[in-house]
N, C-alpha and C positions, 0 to 999 in steps of 0.2 A: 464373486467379489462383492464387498458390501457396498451400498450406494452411496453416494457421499449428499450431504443435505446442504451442503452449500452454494447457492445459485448460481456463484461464478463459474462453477465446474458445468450448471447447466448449458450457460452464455455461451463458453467456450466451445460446447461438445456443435450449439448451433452453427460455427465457426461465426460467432459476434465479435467485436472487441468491447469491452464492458468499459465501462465510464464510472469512476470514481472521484468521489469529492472528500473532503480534506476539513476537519476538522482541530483548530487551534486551539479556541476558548469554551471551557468546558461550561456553558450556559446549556440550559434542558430547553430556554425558548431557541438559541439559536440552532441547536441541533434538530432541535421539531421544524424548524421552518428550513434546514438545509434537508431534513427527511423530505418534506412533502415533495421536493424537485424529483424526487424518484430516481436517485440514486442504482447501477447496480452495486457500488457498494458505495462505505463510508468508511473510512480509516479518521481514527481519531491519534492525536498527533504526541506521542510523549517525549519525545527527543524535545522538538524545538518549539511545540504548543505551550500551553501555560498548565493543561490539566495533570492531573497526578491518577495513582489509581483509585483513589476513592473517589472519582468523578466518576471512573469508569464503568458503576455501578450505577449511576443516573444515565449516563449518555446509554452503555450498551443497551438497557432497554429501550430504547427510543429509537435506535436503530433498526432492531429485530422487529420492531412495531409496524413497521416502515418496508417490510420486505424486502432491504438492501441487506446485503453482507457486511455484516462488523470486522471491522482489521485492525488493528494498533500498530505505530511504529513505534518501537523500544527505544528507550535512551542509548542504547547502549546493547552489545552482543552479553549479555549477562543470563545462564540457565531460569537464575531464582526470578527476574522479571518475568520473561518468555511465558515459564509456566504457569505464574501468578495471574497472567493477563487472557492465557486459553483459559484458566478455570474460572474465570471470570466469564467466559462467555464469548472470546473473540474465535473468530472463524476464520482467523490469518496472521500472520506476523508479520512485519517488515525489519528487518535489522540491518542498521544501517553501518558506514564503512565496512566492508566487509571487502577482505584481502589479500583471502588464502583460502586453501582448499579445508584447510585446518577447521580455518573459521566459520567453513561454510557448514562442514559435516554437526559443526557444536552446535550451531542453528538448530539442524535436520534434528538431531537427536534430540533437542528441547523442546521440541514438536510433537512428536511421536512416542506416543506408548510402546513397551516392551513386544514382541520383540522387533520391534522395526527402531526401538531408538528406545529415550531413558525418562521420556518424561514421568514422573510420580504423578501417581491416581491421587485424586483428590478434588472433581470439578464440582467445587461448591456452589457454584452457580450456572457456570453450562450444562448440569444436567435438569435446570429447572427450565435453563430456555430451550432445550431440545427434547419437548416433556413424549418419555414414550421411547426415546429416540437414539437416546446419551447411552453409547457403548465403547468400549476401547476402538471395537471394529471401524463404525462408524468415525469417531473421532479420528484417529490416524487415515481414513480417508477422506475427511472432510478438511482438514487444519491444511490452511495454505502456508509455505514458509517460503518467504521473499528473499533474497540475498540484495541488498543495494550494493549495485558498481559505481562507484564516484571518485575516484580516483586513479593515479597511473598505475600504481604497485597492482591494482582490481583490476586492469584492462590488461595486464601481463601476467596474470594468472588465472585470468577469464577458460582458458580449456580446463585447467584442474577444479577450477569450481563451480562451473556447469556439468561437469564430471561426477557430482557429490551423489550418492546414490540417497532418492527420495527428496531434492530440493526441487522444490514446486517449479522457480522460476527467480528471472533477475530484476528487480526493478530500478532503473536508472536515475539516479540524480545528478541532472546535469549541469545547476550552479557548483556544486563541488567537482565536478567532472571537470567543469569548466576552468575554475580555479587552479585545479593538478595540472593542467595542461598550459596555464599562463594566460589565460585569456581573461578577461570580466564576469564573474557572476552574476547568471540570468536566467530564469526560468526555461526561453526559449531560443534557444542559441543558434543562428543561424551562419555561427560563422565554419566554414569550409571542411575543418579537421574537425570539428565535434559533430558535427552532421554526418563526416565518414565515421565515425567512431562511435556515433549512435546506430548507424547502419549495421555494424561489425557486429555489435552486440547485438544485435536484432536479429543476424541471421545464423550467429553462432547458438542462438538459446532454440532458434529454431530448427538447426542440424540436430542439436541435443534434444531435442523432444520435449523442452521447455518452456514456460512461459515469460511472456518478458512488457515490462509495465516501465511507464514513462512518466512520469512530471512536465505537467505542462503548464502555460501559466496563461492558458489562452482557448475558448472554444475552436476558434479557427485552427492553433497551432496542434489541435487534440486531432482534430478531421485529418490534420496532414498524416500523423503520424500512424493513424489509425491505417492509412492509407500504404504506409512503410508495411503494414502489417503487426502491428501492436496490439498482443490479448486485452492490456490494460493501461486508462489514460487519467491520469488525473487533471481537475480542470481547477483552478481555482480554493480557497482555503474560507472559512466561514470571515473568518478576519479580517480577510482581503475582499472578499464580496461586501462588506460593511465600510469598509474605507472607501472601496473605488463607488459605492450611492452615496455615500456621504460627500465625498469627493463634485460628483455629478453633480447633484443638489443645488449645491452652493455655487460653483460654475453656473449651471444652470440659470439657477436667478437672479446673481448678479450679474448673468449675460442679458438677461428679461430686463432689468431696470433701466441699461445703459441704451435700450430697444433698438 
């Protein structure tokens, strides 16, 4: 079996749970300065960030520089992004709502080269960051493919799509999770039925032999959940670590004057 060069698959094989950070704004200082925190990965955000893919091509090397794993979340479950963005150089995908078994297996197959799935050869740029390295073989076992569950329709057809033959794993979005189910949208939700519903998913991706990754919006809320047993946790977004100093700051020092 060929080796996969992606560190998360190292992480995982340690039985870790890897810790990943969240990139919004496609800036090459703020992604250098969220690299140095030593990330094991970094997912750069195209759904709901502001970057596009020609960022993509500034930030992924910064990443790869960094010894963290590069991941991208899609706008959208769309082939021509997905492939766009491994030949690019990312070592994951996340595709977000994802709602059927359908949707899952379009993911897998947008991942993987022939014959495990349809993606078109073409990595114009990952094969210059896997210099030595860059093979279908390789690639098809290094490319992670994420499913996000965030919704009701996703948590009722959670056995056919942990079912999908070659998806990596599920990673949960629990403000939208939160949302389908009637409740407030919030990173860390502690309320009763989404905690059991985050469990469900947790131990259903772990019967399947999958991985299964959480959004957190909190270091402490990341320990928890690590604790649930989570491959992968994300803590915070570059965006949001610049508001909540900025935020500090200025609290801060008008708390200092008022003495």
């Amino acid at each position: 079996m060929t080796q996969s060069v992606n560190s998360l698959h190292r992480i995982w094989a340690d039985g870790q749970c890897a810790i990943n950070g969240w990139i919004a704004a496609p800036s090459a200082i703020t992604a250098q300065a969220m690299a140095a925190a030593e990330w094991d990965s970094l997912t750069v955000d195209l759904q709901h960030g502001t970057a596009d893919y020609h960022d993509l091509l500034t930030l992924l090397p910064i990443i790869e520089a960094s010894g963290s794993s590069p991941m991208v979340r899609v706008p959208w479950l769309d082939e021509a992004i997905i492939m766009r963005v491994l030949d690019a150089g990312a070592m994951g995908v996340i595709a977000p709502m994802i709602e059927t078994a359908d949707q899952a297996a379009r993911l897998v197959k947008a991942c993987r080269y022939p014959p495990e799935g349809g993606r078109s050869f073409g990595p114009v740029r990952a094969r210059l960051a896997w210099p030595g390295e860059y093979s279908v073989a390789s690639a098809n076992a290094s490319v992670l493919a994420f499913a996000m569950i965030e919704t009701r329709a996703a948590v009722e057809a959670l056995d056919e799509i942990i079912a999908v033959p070659g998806l990596s794993g599920i990673y949960i979005g629990p403000s939208d999770l939160a949302l389908s189910y009637g409740h407030p949208a919030r990173f860390d939700p502690e309320v009763e039925e989404l905690v059991e519903l985050i469990a469900l998913i947790r131990r259903k991706t772990s019967e399947a032999g999958i991985r299964c990754g959480l959004h957190c919006g909190t270091s402490a809320y990341a320990v928890k959940a690590a604790g649930w047993g989570m491959d992968l946790v994300t803590v915070g977004s570059d965006a949001r670590f610049v508001e909540a100093g900025a935020v500090d700051a200025t609290k801060s020092f008008r708390a200092g004057l008022k003495g």
